[in-house]
DRENTI-887586 format. One record per atom (N, C-alpha, C): atom name; chain; residue in one letter; x, y, z; residue number from 1. Coordinates in steps of 0.2 Angstrom, whole numbers, always signed. Layout:
{'CA', 'A', 'a', {X, Y, Z}, NUM}
...
This chain:
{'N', 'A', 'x', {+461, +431, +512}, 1}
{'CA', 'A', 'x', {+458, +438, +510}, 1}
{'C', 'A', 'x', {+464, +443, +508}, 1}
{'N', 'A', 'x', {+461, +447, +504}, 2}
{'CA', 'A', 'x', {+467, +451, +498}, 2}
{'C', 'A', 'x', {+466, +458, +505}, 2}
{'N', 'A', 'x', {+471, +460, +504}, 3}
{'CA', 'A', 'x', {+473, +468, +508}, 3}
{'C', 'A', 'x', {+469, +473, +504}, 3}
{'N', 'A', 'x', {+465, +477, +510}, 4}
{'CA', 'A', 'x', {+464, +485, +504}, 4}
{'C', 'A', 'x', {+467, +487, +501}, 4}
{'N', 'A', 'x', {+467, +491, +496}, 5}
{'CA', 'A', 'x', {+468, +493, +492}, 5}
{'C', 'A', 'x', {+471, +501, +495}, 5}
{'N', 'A', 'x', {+475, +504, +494}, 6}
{'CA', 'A', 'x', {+481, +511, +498}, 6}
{'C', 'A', 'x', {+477, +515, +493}, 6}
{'N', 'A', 'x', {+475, +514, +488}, 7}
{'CA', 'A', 'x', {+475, +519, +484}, 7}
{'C', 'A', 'x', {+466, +519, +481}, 7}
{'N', 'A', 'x', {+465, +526, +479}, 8}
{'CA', 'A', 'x', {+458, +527, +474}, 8}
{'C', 'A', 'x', {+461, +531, +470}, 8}
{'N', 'A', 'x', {+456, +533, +464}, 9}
{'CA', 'A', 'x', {+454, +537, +458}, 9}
{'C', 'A', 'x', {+451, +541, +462}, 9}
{'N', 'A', 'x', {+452, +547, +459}, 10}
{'CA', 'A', 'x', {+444, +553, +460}, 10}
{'C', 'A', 'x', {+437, +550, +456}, 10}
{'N', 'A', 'x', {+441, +549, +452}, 11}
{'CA', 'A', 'x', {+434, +545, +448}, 11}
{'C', 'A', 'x', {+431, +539, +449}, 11}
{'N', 'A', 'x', {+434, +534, +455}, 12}
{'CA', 'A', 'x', {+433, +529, +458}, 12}
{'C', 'A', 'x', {+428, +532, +464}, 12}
{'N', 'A', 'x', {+432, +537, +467}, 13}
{'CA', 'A', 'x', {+425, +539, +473}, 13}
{'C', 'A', 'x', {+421, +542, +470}, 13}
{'N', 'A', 'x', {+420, +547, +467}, 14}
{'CA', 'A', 'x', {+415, +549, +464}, 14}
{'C', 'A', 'x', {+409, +546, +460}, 14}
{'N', 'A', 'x', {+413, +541, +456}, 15}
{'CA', 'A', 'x', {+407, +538, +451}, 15}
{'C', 'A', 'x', {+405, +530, +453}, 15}
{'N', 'A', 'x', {+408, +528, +456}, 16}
{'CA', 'A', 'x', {+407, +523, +460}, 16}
{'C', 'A', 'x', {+406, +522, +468}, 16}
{'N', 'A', 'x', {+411, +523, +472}, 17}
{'CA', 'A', 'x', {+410, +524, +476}, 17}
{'C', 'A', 'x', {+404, +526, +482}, 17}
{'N', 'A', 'x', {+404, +534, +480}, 18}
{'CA', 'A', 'x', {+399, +539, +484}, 18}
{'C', 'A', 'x', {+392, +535, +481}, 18}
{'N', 'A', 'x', {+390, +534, +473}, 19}
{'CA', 'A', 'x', {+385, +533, +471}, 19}
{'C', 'A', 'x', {+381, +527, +475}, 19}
{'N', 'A', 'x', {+387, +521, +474}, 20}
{'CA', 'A', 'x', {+384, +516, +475}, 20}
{'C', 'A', 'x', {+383, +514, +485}, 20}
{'N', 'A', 'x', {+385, +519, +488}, 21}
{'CA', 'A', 'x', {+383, +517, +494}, 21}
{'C', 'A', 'x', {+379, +521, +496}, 21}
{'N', 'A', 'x', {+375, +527, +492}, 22}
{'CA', 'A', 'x', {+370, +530, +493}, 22}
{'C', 'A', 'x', {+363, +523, +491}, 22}
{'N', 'A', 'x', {+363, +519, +485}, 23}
{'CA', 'A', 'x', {+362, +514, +484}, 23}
{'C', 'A', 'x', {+360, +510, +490}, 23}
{'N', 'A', 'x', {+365, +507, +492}, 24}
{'CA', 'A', 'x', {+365, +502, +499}, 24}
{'C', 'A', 'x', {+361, +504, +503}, 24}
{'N', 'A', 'x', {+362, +512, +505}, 25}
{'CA', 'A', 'x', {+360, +514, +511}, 25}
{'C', 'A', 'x', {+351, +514, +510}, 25}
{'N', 'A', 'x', {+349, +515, +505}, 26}
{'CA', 'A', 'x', {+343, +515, +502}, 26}
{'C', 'A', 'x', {+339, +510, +502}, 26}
{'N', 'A', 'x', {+343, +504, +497}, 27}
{'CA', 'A', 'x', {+340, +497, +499}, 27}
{'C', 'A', 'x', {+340, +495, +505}, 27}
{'N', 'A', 'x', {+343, +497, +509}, 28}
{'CA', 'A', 'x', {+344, +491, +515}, 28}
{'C', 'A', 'x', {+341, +494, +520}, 28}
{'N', 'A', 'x', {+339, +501, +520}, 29}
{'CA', 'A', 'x', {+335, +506, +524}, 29}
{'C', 'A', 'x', {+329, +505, +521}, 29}
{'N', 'A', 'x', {+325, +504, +518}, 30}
{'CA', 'A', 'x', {+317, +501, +514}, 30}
{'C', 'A', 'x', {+319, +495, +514}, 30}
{'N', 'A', 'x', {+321, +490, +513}, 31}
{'CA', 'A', 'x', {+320, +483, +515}, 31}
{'C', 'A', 'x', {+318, +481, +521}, 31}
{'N', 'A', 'x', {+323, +483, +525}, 32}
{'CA', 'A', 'x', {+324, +482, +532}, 32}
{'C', 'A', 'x', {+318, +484, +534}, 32}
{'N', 'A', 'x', {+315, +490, +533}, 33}
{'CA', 'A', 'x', {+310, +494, +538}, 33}
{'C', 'A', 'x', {+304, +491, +534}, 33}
{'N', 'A', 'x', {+305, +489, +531}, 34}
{'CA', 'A', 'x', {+297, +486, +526}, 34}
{'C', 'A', 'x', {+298, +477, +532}, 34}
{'N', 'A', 'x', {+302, +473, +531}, 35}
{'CA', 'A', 'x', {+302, +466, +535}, 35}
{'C', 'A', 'x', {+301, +468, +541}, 35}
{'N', 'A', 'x', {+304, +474, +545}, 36}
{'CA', 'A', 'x', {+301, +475, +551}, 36}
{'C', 'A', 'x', {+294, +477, +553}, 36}
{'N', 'A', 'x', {+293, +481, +547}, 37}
{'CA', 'A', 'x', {+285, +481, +547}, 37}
{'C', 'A', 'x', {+279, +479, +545}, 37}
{'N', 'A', 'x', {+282, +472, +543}, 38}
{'CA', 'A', 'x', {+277, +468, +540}, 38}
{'C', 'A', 'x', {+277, +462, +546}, 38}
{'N', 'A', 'x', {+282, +460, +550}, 39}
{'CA', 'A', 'x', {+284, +453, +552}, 39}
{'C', 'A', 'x', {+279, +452, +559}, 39}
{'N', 'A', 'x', {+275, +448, +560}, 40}
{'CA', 'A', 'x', {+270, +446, +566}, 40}
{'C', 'A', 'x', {+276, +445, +573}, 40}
{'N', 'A', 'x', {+281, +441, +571}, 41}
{'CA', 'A', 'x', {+286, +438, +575}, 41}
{'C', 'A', 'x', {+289, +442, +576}, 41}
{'N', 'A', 'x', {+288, +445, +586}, 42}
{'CA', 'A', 'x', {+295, +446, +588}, 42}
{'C', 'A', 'x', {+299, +445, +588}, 42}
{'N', 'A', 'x', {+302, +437, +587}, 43}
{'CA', 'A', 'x', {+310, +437, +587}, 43}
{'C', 'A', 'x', {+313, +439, +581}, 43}
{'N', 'A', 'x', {+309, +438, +575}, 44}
{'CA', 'A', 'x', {+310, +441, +568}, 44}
{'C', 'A', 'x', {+311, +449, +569}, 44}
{'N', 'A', 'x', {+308, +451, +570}, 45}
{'CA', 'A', 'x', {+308, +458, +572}, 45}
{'C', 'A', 'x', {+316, +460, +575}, 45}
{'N', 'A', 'x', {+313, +458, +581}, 46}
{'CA', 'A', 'x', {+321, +460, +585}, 46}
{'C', 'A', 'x', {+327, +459, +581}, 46}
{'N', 'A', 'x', {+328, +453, +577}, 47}
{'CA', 'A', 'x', {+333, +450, +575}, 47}
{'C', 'A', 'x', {+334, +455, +568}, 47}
{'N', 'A', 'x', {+329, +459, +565}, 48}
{'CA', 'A', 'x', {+329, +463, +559}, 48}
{'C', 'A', 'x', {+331, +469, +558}, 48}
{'N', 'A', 'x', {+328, +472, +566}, 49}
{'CA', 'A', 'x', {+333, +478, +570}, 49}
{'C', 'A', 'x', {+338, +479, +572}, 49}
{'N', 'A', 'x', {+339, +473, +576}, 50}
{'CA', 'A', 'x', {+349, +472, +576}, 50}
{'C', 'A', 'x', {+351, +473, +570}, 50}
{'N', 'A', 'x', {+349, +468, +564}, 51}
{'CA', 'A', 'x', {+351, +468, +559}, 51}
{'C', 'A', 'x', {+353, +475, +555}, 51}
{'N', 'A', 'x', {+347, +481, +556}, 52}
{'CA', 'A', 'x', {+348, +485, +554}, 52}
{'C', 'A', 'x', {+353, +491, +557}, 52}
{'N', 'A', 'x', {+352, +491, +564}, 53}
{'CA', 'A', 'x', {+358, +493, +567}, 53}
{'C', 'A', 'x', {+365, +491, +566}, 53}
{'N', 'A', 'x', {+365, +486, +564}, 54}
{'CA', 'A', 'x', {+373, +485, +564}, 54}
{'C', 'A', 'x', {+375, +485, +556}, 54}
{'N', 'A', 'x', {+370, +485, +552}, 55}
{'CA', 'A', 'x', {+372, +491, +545}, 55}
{'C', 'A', 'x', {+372, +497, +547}, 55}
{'N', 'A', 'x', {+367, +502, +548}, 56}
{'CA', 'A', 'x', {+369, +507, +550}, 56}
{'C', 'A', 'x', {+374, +510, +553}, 56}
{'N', 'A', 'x', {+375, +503, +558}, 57}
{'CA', 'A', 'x', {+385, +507, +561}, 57}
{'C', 'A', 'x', {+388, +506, +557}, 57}
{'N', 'A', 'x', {+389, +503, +552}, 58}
{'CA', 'A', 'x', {+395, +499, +546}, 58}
{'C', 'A', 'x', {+394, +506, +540}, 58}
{'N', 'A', 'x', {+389, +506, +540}, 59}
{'CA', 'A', 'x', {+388, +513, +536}, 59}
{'C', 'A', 'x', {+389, +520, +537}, 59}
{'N', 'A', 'x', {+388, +522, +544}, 60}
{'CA', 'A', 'x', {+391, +528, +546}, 60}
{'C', 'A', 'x', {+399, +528, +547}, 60}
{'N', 'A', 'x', {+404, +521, +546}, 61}
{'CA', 'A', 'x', {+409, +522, +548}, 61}
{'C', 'A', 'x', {+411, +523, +541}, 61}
{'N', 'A', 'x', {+410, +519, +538}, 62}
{'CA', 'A', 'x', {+412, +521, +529}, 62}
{'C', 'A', 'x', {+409, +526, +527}, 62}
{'N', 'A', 'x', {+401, +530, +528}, 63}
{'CA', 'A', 'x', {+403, +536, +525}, 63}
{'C', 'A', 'x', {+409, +541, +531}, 63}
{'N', 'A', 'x', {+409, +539, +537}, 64}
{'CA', 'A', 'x', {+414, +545, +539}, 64}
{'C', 'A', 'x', {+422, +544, +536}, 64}
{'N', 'A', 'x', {+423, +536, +533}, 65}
{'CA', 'A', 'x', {+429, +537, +531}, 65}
{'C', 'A', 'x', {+430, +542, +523}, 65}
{'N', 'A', 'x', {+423, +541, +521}, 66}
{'CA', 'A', 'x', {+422, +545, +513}, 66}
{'C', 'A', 'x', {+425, +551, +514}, 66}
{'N', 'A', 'x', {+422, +555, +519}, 67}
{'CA', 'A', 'x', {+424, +560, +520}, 67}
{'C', 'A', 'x', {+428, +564, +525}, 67}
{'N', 'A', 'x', {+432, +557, +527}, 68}
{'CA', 'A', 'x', {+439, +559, +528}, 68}
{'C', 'A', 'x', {+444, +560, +522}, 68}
{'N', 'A', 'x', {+442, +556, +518}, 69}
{'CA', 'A', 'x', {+446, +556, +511}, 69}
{'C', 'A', 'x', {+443, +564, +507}, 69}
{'N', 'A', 'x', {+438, +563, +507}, 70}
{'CA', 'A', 'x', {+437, +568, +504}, 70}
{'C', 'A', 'x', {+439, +577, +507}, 70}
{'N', 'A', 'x', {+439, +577, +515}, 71}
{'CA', 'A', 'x', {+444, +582, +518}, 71}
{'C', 'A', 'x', {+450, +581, +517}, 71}
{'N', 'A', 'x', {+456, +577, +516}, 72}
{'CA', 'A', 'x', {+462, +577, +516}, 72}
{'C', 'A', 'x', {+466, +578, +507}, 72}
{'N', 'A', 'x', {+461, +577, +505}, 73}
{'CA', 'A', 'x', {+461, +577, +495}, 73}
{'C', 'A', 'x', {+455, +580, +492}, 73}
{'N', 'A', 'x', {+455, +587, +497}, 74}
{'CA', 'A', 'x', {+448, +593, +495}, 74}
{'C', 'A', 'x', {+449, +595, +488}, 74}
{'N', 'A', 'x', {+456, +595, +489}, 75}
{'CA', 'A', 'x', {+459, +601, +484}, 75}
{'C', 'A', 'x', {+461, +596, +476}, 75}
{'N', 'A', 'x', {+461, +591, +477}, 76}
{'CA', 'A', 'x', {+460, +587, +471}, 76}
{'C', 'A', 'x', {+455, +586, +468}, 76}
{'N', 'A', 'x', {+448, +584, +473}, 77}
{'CA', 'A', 'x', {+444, +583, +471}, 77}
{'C', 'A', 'x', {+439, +589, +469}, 77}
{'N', 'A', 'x', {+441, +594, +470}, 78}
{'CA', 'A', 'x', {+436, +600, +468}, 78}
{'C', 'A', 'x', {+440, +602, +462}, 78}
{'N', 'A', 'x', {+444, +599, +459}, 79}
{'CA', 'A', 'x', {+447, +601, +454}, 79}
{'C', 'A', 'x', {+445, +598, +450}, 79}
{'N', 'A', 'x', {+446, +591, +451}, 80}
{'CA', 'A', 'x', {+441, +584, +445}, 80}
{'C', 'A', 'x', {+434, +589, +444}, 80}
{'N', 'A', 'x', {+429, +590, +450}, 81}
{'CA', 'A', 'x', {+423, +594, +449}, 81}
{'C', 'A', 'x', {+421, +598, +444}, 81}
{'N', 'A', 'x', {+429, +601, +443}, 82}
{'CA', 'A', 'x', {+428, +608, +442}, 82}
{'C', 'A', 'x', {+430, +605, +434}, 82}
{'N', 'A', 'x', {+432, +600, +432}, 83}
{'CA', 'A', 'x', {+434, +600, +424}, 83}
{'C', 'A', 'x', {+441, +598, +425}, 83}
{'N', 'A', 'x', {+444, +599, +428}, 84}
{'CA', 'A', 'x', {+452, +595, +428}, 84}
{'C', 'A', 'x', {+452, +588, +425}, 84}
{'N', 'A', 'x', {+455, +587, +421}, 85}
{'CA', 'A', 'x', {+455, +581, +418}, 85}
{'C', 'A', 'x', {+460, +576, +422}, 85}
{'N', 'A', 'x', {+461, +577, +427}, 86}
{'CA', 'A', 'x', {+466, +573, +429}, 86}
{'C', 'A', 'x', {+462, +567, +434}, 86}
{'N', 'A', 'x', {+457, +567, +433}, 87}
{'CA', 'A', 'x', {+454, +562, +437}, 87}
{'C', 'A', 'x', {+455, +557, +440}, 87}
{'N', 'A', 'x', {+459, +555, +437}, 88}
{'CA', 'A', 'x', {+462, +547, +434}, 88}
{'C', 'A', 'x', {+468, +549, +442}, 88}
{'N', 'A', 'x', {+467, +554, +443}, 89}
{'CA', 'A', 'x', {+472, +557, +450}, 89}
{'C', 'A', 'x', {+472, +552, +456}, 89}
{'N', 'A', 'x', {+478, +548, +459}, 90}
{'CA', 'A', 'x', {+476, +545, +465}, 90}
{'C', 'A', 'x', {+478, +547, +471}, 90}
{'N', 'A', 'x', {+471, +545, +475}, 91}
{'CA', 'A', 'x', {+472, +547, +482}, 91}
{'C', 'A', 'x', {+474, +541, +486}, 91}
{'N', 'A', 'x', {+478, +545, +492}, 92}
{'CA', 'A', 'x', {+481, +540, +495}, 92}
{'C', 'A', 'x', {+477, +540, +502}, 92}
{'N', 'A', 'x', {+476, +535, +503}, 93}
{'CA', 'A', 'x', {+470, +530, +509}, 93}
{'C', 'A', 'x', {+476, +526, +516}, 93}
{'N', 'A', 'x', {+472, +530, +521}, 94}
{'CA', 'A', 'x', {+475, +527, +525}, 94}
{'C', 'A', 'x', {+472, +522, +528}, 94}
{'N', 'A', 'x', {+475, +518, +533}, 95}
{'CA', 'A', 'x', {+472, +510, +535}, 95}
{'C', 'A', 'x', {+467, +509, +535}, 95}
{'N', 'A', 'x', {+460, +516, +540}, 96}
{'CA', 'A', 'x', {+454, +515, +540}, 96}
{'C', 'A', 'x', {+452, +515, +534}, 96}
{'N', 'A', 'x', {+453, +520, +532}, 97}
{'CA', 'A', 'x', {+451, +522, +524}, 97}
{'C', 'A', 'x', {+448, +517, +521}, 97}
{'N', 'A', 'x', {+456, +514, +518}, 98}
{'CA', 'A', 'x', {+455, +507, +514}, 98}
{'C', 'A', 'x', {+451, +502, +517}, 98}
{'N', 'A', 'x', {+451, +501, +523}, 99}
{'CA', 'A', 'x', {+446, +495, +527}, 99}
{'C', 'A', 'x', {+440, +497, +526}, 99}
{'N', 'A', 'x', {+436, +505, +524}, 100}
{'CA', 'A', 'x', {+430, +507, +526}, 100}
{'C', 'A', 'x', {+429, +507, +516}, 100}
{'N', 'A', 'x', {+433, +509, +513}, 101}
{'CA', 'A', 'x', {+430, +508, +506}, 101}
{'C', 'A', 'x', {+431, +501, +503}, 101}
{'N', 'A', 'x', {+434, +497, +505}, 102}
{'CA', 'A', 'x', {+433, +489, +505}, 102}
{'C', 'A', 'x', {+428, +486, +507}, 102}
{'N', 'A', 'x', {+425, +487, +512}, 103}
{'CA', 'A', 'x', {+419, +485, +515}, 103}
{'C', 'A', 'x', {+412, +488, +512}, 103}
{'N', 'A', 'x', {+414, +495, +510}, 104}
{'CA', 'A', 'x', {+407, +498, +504}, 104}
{'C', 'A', 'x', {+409, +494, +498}, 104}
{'N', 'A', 'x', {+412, +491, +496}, 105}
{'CA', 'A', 'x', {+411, +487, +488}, 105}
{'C', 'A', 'x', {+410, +481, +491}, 105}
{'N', 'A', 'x', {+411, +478, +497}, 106}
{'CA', 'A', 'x', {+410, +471, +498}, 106}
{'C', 'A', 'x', {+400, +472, +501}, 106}
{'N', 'A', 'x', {+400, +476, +503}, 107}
{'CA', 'A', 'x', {+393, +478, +506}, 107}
{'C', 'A', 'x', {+388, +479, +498}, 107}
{'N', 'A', 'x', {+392, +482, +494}, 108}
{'CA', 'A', 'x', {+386, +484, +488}, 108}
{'C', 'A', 'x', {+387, +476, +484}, 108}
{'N', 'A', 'x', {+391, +473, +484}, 109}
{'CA', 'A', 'x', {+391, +467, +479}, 109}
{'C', 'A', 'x', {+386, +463, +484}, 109}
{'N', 'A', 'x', {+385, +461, +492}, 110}
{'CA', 'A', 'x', {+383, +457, +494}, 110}
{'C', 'A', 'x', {+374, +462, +493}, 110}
{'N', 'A', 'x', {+374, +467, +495}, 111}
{'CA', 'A', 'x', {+367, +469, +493}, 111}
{'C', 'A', 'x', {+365, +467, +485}, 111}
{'N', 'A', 'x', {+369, +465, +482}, 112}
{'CA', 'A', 'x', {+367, +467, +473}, 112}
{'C', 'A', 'x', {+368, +459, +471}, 112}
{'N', 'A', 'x', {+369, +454, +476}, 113}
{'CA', 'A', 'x', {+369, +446, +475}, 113}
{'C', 'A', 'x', {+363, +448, +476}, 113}
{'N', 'A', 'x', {+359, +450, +483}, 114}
{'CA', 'A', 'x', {+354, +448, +488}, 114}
{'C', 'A', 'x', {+348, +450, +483}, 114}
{'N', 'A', 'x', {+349, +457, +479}, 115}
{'CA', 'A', 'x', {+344, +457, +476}, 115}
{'C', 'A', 'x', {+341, +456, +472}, 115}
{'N', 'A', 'x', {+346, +449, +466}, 116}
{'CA', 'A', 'x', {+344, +446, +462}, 116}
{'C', 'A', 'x', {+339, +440, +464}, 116}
């Protein structure tokens, strides 16, 4: 298994990142509550809830790391916003960081197999 990555774009969280894990959060929030709400079987059930809890926690840790990045690199990022062409700008990711935006692209590619 390859090491996260230290480093992001402004433009990497912005147009990738944020986007695609409002995505996930979306699919896996309507999926899940559609099979919980259709399934006869409670062990199905149970098993779909956990399921769903333990995205949820995975999800809340990744966006809290978003926006820790996005606190420690306010002042860059509001500047990409604002039309600064420096987009291409990179911020620097600590251990959580990198662990919690590795798991959002590993999370939206396993959603985006799942739902071919």
């Amino acid at each position: 298994m390859s090491s996260p990555r230290t480093q992001i774009t402004v433009n990497e969280l912005n147009d990738e990142i944020v986007p695609r894990l409002d995505l996930v959060e979306k699919l896996i929030n309507t999926t899940l509550a559609s099979l919980i709400e259709t399934t006869e079987s409670v062990e199905e059930r149970e098993r779909r809830e956990d399921q769903k809890r333990r995205f949820e926690l995975m999800l809340l840790s990744i966006r809290m790391n978003v926006a820790s990045v996005s606190r420690r690199h306010a002042t860059v990022i509001r500047a990409a916003q604002n039309g600064d062409r420096t987009g291409g700008s990179l911020l620097q990711l600590d251990e959580n960081e990198a662990i919690a935006l590795d798991n959002a692209r590993s999370l939206y590619d396993q959603v985006k197999a799942h739902a071919r």
